[in-house]
TIVO-2410 file (N, C-alpha, C; in nm, 3 decimals):
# residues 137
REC num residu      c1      c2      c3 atome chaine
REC   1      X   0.081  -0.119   0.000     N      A
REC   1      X   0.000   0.000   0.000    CA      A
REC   1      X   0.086   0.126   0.000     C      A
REC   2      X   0.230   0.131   0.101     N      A
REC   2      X   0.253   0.236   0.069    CA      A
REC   2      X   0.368   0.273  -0.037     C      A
REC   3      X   0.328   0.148  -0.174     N      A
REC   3      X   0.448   0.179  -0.264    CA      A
REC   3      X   0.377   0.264  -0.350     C      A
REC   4      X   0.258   0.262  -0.327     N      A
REC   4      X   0.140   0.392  -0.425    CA      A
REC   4      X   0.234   0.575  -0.392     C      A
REC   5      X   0.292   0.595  -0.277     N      A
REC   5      X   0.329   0.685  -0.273    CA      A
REC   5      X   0.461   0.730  -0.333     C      A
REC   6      X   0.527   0.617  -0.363     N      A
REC   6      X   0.662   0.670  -0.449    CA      A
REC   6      X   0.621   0.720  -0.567     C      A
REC   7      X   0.524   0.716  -0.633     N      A
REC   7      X   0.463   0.802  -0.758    CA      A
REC   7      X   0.417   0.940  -0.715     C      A
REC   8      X   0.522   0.991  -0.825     N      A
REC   8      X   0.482   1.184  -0.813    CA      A
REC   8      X   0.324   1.184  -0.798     C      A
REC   9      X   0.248   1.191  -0.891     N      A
REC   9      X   0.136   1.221  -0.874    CA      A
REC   9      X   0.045   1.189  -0.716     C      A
REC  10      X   0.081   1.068  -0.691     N      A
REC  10      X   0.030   1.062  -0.562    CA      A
REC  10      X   0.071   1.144  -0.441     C      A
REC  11      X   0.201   1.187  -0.467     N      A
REC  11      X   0.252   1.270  -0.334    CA      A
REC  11      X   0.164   1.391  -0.351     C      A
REC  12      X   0.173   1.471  -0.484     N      A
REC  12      X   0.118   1.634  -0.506    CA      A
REC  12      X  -0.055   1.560  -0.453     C      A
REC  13      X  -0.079   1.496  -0.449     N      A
REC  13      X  -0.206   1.423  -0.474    CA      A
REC  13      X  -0.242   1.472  -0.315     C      A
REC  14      X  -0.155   1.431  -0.237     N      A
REC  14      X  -0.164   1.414  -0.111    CA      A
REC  14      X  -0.157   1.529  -0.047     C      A
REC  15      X  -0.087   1.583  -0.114     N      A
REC  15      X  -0.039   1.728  -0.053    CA      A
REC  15      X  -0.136   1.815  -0.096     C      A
REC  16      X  -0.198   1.827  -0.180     N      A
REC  16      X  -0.337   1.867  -0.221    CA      A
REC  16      X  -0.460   1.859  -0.144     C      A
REC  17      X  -0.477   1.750  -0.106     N      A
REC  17      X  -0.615   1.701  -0.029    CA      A
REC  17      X  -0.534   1.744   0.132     C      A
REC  18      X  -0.430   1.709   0.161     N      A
REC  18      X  -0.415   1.838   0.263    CA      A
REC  18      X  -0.434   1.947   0.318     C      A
REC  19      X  -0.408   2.037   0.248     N      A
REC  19      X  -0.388   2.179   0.200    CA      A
REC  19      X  -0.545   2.241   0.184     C      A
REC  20      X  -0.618   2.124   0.083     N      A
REC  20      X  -0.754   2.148   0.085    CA      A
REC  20      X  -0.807   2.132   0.227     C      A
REC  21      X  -0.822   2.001   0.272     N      A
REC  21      X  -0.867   1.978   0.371    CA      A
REC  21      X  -0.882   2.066   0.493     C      A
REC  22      X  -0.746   2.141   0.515     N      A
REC  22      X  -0.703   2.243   0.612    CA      A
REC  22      X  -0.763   2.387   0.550     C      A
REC  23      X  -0.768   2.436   0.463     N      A
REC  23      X  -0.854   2.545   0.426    CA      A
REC  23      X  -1.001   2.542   0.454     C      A
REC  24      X  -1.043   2.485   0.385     N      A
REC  24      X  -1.171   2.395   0.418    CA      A
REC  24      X  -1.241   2.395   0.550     C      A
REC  25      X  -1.122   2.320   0.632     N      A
REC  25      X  -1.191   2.355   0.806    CA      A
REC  25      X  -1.168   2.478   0.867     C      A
REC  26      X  -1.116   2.552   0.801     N      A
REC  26      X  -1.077   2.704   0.878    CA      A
REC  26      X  -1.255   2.776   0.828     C      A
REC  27      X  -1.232   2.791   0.667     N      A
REC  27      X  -1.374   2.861   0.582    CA      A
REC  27      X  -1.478   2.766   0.663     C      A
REC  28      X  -1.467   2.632   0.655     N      A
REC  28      X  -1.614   2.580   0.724    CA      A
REC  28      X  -1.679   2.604   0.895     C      A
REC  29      X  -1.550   2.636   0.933     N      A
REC  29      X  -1.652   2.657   1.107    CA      A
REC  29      X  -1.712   2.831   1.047     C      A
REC  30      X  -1.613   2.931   1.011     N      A
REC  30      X  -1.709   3.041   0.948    CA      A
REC  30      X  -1.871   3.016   0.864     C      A
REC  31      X  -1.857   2.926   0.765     N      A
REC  31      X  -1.973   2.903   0.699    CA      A
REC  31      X  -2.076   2.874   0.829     C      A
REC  32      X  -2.043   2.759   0.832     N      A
REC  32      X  -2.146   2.679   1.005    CA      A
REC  32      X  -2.202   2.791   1.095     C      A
REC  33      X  -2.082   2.887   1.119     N      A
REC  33      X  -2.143   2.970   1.234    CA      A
REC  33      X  -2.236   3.072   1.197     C      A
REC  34      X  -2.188   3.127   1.071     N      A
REC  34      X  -2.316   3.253   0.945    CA      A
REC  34      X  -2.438   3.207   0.919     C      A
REC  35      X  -2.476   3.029   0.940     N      A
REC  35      X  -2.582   2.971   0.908    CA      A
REC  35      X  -2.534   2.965   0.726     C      A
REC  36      X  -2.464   2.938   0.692     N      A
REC  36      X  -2.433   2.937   0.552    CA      A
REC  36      X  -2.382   2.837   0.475     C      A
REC  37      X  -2.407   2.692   0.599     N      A
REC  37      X  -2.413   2.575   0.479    CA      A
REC  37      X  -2.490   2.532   0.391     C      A
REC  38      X  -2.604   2.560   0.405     N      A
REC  38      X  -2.755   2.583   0.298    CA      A
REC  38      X  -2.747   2.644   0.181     C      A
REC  39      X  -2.622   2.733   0.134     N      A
REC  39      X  -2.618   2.826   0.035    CA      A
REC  39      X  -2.592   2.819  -0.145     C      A
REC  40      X  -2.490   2.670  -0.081     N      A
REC  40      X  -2.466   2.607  -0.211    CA      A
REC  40      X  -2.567   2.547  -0.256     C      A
REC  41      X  -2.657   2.477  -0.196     N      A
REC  41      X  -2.750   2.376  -0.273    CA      A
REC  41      X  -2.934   2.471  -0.291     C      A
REC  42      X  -2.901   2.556  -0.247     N      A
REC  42      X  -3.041   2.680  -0.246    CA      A
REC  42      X  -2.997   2.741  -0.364     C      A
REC  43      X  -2.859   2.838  -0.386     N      A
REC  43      X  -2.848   2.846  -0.515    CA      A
REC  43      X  -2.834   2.791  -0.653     C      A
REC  44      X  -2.780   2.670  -0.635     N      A
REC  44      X  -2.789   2.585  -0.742    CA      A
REC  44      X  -2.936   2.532  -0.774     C      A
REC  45      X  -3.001   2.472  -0.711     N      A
REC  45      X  -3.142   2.476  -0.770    CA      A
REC  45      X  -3.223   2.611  -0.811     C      A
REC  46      X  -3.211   2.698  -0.752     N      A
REC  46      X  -3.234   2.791  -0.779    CA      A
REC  46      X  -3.189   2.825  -0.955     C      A
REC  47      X  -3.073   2.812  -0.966     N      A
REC  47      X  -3.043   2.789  -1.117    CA      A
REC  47      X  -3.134   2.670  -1.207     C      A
REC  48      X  -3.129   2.552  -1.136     N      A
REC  48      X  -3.200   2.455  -1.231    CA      A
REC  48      X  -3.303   2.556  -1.257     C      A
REC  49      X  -3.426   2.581  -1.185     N      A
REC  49      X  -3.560   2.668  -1.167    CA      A
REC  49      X  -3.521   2.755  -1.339     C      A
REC  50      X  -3.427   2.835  -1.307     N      A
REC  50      X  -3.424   2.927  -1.439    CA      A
REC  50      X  -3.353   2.884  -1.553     C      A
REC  51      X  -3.274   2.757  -1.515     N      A
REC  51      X  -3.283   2.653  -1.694    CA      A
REC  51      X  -3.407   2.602  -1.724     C      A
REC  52      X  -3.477   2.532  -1.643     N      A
REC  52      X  -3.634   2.535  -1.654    CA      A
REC  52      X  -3.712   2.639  -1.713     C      A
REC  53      X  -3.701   2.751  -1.650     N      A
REC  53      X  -3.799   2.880  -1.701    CA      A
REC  53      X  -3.702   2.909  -1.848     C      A
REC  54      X  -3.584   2.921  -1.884     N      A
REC  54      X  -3.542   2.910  -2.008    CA      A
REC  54      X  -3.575   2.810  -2.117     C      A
REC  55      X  -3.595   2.678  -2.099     N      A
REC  55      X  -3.619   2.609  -2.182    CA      A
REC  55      X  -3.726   2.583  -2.198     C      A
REC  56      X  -3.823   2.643  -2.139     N      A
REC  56      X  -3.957   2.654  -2.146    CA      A
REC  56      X  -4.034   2.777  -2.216     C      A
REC  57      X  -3.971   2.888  -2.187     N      A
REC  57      X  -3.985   3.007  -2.294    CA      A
REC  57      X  -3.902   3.036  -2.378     C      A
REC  58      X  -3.834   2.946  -2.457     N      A
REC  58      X  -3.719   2.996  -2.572    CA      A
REC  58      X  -3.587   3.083  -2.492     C      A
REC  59      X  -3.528   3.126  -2.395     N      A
REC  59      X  -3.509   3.254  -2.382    CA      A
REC  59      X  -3.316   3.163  -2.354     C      A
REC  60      X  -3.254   3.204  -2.340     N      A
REC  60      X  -3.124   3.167  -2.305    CA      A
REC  60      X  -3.080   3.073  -2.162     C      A
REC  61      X  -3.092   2.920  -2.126     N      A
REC  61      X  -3.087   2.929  -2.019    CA      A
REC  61      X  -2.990   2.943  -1.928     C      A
REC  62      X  -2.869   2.923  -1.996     N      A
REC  62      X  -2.740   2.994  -1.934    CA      A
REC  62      X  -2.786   3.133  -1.828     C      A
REC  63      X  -2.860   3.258  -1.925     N      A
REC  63      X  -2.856   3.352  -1.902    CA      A
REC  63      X  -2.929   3.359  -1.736     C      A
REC  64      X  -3.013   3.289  -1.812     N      A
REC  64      X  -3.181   3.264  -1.683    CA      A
REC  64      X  -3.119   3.162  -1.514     C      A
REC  65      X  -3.036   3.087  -1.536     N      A
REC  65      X  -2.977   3.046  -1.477    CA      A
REC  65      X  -2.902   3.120  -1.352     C      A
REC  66      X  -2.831   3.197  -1.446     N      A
REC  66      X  -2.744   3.314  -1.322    CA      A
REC  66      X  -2.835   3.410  -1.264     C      A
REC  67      X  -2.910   3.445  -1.349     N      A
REC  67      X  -3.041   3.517  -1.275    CA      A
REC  67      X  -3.110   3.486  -1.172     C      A
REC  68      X  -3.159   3.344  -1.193     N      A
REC  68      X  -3.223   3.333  -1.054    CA      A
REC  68      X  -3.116   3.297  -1.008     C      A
REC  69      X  -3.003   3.239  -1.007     N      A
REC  69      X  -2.920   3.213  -0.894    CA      A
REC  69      X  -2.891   3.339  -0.768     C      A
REC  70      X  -2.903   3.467  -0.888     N      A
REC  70      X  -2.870   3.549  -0.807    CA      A
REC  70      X  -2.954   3.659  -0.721     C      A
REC  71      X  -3.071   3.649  -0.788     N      A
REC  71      X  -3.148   3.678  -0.738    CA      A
REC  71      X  -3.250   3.611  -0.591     C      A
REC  72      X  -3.224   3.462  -0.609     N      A
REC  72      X  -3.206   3.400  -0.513    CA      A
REC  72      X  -3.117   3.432  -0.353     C      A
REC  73      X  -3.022   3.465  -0.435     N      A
REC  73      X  -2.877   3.518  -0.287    CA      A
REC  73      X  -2.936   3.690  -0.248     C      A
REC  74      X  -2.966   3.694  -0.387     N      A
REC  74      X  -3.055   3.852  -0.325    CA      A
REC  74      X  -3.142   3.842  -0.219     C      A
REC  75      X  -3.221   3.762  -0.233     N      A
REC  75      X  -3.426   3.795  -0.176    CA      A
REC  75      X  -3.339   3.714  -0.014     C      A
REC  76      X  -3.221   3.631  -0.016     N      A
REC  76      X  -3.210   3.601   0.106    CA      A
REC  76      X  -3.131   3.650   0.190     C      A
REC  77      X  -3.026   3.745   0.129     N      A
REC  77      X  -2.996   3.827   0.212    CA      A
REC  77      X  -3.068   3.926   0.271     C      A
REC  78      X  -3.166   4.012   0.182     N      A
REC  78      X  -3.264   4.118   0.178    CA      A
REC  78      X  -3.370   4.040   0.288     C      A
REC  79      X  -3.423   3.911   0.328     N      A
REC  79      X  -3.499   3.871   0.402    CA      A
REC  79      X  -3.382   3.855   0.560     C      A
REC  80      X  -3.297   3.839   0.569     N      A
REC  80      X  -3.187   3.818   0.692    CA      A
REC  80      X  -3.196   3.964   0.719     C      A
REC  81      X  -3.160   4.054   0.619     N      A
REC  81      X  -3.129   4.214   0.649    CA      A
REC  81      X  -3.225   4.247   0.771     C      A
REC  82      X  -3.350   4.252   0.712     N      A
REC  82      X  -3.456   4.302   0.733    CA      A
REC  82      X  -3.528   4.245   0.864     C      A
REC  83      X  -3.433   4.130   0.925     N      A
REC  83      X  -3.421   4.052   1.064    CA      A
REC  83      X  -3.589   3.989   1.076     C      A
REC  84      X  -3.644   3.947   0.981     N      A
REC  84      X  -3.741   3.860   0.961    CA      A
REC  84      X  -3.768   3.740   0.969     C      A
REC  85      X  -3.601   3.656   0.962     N      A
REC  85      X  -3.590   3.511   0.924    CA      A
REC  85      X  -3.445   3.513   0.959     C      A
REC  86      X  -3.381   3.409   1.030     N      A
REC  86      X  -3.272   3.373   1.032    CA      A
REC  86      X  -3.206   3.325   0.860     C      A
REC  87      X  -3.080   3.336   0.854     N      A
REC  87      X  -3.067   3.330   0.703    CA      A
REC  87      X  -3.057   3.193   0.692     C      A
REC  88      X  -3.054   3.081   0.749     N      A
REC  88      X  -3.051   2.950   0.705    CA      A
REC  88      X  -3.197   2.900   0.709     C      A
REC  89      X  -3.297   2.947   0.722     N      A
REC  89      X  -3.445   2.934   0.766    CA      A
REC  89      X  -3.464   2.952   0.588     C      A
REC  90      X  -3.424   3.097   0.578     N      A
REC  90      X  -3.480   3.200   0.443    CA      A
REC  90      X  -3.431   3.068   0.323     C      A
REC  91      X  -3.296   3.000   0.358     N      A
REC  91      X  -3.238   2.987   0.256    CA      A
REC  91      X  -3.313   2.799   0.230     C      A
REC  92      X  -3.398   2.810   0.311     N      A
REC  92      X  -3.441   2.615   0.321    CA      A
REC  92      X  -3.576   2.682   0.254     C      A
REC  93      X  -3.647   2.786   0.267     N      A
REC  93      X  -3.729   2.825   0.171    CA      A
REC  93      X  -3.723   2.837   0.045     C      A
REC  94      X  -3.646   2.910   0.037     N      A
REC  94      X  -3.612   2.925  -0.139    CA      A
REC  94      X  -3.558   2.825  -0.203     C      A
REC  95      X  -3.500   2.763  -0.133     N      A
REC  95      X  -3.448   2.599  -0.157    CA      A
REC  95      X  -3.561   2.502  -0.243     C      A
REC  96      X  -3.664   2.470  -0.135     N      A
REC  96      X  -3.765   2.384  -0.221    CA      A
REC  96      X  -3.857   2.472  -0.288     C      A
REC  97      X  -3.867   2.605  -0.288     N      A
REC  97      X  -3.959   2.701  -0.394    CA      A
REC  97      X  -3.899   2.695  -0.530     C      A
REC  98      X  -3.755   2.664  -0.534     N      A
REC  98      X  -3.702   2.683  -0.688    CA      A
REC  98      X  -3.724   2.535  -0.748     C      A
REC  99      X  -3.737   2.463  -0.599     N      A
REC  99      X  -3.669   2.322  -0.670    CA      A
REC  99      X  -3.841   2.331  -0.737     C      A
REC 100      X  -3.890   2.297  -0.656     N      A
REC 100      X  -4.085   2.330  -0.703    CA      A
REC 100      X  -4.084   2.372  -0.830     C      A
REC 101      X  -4.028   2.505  -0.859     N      A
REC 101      X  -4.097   2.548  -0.976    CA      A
REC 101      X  -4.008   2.484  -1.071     C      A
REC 102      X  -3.901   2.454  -1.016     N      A
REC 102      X  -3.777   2.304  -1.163    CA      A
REC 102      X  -3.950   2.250  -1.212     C      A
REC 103      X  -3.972   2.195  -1.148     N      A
REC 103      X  -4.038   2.097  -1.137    CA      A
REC 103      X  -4.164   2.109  -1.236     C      A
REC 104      X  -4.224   2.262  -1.182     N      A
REC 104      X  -4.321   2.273  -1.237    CA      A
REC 104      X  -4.281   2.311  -1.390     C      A
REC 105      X  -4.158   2.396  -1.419     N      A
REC 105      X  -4.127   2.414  -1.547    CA      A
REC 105      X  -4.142   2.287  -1.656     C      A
REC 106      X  -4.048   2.205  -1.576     N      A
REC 106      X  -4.091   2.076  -1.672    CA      A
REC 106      X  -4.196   1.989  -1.687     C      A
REC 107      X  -4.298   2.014  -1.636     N      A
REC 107      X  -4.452   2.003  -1.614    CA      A
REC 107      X  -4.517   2.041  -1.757     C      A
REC 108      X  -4.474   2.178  -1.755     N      A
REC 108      X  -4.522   2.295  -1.841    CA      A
REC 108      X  -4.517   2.261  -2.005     C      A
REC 109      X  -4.360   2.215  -2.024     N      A
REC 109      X  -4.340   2.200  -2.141    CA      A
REC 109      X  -4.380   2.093  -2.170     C      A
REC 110      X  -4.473   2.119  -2.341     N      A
REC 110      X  -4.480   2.028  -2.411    CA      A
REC 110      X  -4.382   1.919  -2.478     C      A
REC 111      X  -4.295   1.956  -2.528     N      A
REC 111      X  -4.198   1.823  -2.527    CA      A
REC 111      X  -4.066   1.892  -2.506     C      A
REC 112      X  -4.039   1.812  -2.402     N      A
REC 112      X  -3.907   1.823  -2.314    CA      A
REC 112      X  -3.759   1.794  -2.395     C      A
REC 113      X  -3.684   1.850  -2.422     N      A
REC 113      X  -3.560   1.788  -2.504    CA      A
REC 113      X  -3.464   1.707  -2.381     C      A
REC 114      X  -3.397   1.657  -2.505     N      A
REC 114      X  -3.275   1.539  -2.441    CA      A
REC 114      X  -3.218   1.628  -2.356     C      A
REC 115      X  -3.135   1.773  -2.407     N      A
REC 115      X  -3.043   1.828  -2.321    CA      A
REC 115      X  -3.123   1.865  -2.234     C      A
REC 116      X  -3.243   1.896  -2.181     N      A
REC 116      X  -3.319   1.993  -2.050    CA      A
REC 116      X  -3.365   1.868  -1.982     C      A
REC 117      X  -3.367   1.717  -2.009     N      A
REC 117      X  -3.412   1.637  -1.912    CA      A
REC 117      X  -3.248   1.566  -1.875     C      A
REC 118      X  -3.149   1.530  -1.920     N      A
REC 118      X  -3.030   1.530  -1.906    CA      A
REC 118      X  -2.997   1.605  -1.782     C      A
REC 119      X  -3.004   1.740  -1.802     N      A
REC 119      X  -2.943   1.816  -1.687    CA      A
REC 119      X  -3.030   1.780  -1.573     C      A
REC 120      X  -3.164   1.788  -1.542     N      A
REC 120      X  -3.226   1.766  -1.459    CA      A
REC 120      X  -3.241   1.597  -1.394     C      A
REC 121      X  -3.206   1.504  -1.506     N      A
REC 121      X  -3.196   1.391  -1.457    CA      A
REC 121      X  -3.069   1.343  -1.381     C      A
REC 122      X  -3.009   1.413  -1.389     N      A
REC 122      X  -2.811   1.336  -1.310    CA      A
REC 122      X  -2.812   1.387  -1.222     C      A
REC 123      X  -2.835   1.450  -1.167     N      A
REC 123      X  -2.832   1.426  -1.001    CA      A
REC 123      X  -2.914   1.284  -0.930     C      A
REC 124      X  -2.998   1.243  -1.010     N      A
REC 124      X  -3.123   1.154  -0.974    CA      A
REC 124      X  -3.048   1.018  -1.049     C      A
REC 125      X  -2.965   1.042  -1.109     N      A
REC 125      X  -2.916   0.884  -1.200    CA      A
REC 125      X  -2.756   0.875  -1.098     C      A
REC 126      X  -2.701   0.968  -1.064     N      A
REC 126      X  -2.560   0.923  -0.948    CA      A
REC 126      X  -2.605   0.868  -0.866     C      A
REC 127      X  -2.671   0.914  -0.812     N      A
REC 127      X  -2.704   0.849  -0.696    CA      A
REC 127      X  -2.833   0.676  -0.659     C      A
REC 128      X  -2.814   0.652  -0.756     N      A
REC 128      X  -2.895   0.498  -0.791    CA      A
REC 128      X  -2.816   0.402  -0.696     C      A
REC 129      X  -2.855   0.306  -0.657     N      A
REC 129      X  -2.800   0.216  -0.558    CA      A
REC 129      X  -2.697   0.115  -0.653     C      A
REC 130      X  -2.711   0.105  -0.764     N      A
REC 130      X  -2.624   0.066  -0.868    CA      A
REC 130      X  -2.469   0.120  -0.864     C      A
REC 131      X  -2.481   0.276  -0.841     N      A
REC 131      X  -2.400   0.334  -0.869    CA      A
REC 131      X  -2.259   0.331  -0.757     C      A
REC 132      X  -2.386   0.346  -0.619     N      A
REC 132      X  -2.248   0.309  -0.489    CA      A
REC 132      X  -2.238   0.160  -0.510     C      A
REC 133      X  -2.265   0.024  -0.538     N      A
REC 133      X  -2.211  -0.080  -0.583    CA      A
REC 133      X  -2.106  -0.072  -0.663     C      A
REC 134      X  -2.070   0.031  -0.743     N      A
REC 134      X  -1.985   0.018  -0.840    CA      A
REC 134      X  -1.859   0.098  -0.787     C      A
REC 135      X  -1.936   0.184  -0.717     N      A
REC 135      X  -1.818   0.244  -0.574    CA      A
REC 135      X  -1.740   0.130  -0.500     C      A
REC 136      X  -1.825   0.059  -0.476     N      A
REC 136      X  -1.799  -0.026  -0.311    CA      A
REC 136      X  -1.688  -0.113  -0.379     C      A
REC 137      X  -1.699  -0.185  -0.533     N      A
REC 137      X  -1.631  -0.250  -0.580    CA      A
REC 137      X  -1.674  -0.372  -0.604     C      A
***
């Protein structure tokens, strides 16, 4: 096992996931304590939501994408500001409201293309019980 480490790549390899690792726990007790582990996965659906609303009205969904993403980080800071909602509360809202309207977008459309059910299907196809089997070995 440890003749894997006489190969360059494995050392930088190592020294990498180090380096990460240790950054990582410094930024993560900050995230944890802001209430701001919720942020990544509220904005990213939040994006699906406006590839949805793009491929459903012709319109760019790249474009529509960053939009609600960001408008998303908007309405939840602007709801924390305004001391209404703790910001990890605000951000579990908008969370399943975007995922919802993913949802409902592709509801909407009459016929769905390969690339707009693609994107929306792989998160839902990694994670198949097939898939950690093929992990496990």
């Amino acid at each position: 096992m440890l003749e894997l480490f006489t190969y360059d790549f494995m050392q930088r390899s190592l020294l990498a996931a180090a380096m990460v690792g240790g950054l990582c726990s410094v930024i993560g007790v900050f995230v944890v304590l802001r209430g701001l582990a919720f942020v990544g996965a509220g904005t990213s659906h939040a994006a699906f939501a406006g590839r949805g609303a793009g491929y459903l009205m012709g319109w760019p969904p790249m474009g529509l994408a960053i939009l609600f993403g960001l408008a998303t980080v908007w309405i939840t800071g602007w709801v924390e500001e305004k001391g209404r909602m703790k910001l990890d509360v605000s951000i579990g809202i908008l969370y399943t409201t975007t995922m919802a309207l993913a949802i409902l977008f592709i509801g909407l459309m009459k016929v769905t293309t390969r690339k707009c059910t693609a994107i929306y299907s792989a998160a839902y196809c990694r994670s198949r019980v097939k898939s950690y089997a093929l992990l496990a070995g």
